[in-house]
C-alpha positions as CSV (number, residue, x, y, z in Angstrom):
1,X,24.3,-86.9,-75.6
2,X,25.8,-83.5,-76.3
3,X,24.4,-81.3,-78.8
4,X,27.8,-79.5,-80.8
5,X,27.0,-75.8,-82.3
6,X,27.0,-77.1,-85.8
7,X,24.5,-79.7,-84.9
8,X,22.5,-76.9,-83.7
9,X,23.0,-74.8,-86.9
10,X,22.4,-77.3,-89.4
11,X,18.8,-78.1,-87.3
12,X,18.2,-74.6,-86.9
13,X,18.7,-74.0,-90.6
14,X,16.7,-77.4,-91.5
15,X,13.7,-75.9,-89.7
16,X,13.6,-72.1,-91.0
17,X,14.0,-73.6,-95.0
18,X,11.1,-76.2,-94.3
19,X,8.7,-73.6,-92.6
20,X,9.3,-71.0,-95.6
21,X,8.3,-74.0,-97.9
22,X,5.3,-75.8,-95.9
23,X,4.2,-72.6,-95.2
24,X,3.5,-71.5,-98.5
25,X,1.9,-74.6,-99.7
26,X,-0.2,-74.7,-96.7
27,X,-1.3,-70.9,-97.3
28,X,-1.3,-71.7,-100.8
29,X,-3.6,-74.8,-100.3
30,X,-5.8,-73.1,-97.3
31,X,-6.1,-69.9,-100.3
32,X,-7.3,-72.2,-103.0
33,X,-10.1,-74.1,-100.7
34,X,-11.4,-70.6,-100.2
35,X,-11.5,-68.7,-103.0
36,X,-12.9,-72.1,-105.1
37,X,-16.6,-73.2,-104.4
38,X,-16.1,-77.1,-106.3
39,X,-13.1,-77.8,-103.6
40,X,-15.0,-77.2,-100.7
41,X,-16.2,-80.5,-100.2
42,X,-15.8,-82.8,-96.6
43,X,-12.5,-83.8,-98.1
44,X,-11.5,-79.9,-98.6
45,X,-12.4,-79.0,-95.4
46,X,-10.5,-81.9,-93.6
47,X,-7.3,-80.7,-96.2
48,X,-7.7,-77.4,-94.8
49,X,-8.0,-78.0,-91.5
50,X,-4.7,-80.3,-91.6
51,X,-2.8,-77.8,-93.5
52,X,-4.0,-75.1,-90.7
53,X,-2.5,-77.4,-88.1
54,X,0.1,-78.4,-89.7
55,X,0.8,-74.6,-90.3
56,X,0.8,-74.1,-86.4
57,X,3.2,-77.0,-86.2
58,X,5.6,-75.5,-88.4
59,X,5.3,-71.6,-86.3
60,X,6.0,-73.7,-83.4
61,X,9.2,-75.3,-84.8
62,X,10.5,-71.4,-85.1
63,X,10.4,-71.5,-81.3
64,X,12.9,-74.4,-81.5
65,X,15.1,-72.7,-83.7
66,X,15.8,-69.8,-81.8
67,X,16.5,-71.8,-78.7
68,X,18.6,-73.7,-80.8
69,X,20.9,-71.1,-82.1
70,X,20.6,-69.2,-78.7
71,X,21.5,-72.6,-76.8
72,X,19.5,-71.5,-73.5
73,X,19.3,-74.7,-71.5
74,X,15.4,-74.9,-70.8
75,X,13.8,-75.8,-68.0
76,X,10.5,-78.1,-68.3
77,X,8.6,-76.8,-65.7
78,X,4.5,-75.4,-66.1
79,X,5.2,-73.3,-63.3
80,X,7.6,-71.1,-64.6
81,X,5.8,-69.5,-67.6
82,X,8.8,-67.2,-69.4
83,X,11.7,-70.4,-69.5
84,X,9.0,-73.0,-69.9
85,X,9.4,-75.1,-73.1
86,X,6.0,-76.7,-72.6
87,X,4.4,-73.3,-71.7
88,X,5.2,-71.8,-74.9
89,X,5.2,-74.8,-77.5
90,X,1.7,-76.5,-76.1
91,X,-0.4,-75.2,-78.6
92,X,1.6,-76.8,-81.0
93,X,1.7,-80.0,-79.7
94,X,-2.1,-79.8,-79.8
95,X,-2.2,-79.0,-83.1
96,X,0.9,-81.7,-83.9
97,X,-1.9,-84.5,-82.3
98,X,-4.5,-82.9,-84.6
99,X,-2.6,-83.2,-87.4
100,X,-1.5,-86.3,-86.9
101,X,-5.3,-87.6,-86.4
102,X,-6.7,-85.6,-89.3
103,X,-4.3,-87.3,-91.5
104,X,-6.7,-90.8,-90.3
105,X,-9.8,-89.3,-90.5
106,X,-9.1,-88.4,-94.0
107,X,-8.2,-92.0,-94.5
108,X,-11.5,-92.9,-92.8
109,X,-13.5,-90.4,-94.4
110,X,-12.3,-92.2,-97.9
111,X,-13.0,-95.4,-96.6
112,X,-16.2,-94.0,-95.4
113,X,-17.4,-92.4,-99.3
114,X,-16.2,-96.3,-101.0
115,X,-18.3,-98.2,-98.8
116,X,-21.7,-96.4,-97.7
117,X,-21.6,-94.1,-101.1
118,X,-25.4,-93.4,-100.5
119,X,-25.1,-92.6,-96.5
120,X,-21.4,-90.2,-97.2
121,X,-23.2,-88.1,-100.0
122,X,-26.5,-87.7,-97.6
123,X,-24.9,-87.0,-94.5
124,X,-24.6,-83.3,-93.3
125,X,-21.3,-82.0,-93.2
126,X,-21.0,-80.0,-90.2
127,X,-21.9,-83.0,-87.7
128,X,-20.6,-85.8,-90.2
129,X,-17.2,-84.2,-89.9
130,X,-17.9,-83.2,-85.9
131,X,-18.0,-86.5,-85.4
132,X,-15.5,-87.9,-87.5
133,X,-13.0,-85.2,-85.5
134,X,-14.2,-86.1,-82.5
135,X,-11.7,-88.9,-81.8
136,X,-8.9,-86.9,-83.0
137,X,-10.0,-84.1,-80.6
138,X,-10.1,-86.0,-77.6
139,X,-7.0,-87.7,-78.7
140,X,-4.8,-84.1,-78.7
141,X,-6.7,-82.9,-75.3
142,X,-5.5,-86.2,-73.9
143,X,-2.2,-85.8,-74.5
144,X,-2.2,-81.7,-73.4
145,X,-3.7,-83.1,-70.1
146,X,-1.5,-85.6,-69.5
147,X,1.7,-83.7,-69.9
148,X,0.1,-80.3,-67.3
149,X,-0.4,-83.1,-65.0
150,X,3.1,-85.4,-65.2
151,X,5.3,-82.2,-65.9
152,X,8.3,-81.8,-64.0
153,X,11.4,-79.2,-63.7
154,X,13.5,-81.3,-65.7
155,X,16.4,-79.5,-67.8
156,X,16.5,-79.8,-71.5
157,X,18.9,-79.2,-74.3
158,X,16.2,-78.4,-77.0
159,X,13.1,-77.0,-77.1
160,X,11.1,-79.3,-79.3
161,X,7.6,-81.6,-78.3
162,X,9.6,-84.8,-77.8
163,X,11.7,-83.2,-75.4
164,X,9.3,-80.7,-73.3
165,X,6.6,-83.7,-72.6
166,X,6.9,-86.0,-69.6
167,X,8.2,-89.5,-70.2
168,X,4.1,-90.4,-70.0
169,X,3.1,-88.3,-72.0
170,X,5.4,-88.8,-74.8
171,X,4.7,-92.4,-75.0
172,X,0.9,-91.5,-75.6
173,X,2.3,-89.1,-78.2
């Protein structure tokens, strides 16, 4: 499938409006956890922490953009550090596969407070939410690993996460 130049204007365009507006209510969100004492409670923390990674996610998109609009055909290699898509967009995918597991662990941590009230309220909150991340850590170093060791020198049109992981590696993503 061919990418035209107004396919890669309109995504180009798509992704610079929706970083200027996630990125404010992230900073926004991130600003009112730390300047407020009552929101800084396990759920605060885990909102933070997912609107920092989601913030990283959305800096990473910017890389997309510009290869977009400069239509450089990529190559996926680890080798070759300066033209590697991977290279230069892997902390994002990390933080995309936090993200996406912080968004459960707030689920769980909710399911967690309705059904042991007693033990949620008691727990500390540094290792309570250690090892509630755990899972999702593991889950995004996984994935990292997994791509370093499948990667290939494969050429691609974009420069976006589905795109710059192996085959493998994307399935697990």
């Amino acid at each position: 499938m061919t990418i035209t130049d107004t396919d890669r204007y309109i995504l180009s365009t798509g992704i610079v409006i929706f970083n200027i507006l996630g990125l404010f209510g992230n900073i926004n969100v991130i600003y009112a956890h730390y300047r407020l004492a009552v929101l800084r409670t396990r759920y605060g923390i885990l909102l933070s922490m997912l609107c920092f990674s989601q913030s990283i996610c959305l800096l990473t998109e910017l890389i997309n953009a510009i290869y977009g609009l400069s239509k450089i055909p990529v190559v996926r290699t680890i080798i070759i550090v300066s033209s590697s898509c991977f290279a230069i967009i892997s902390i994002g995918i990390l933080m995309h596969c936090a993200q996406t597991g912080l968004m459960a662990t707030i689920s769980v941590d909710l399911f967690i407070s309705i059904v042991f009230p007693l033990k949620h309220r008691v727990a500390r909150t540094s290792p309570y939410l250690f090892i509630l991340c755990l899972p999702t850590l593991l889950y995004a170093f996984i994935v990292i690993l997994i791509a370093i060791i499948y990667m290939n020198s494969e050429i691609i049109s974009l420069c976006n996460p589905p795109l710059a992981l192996p085959e493998i590696a994307n399935n697990i993503w």
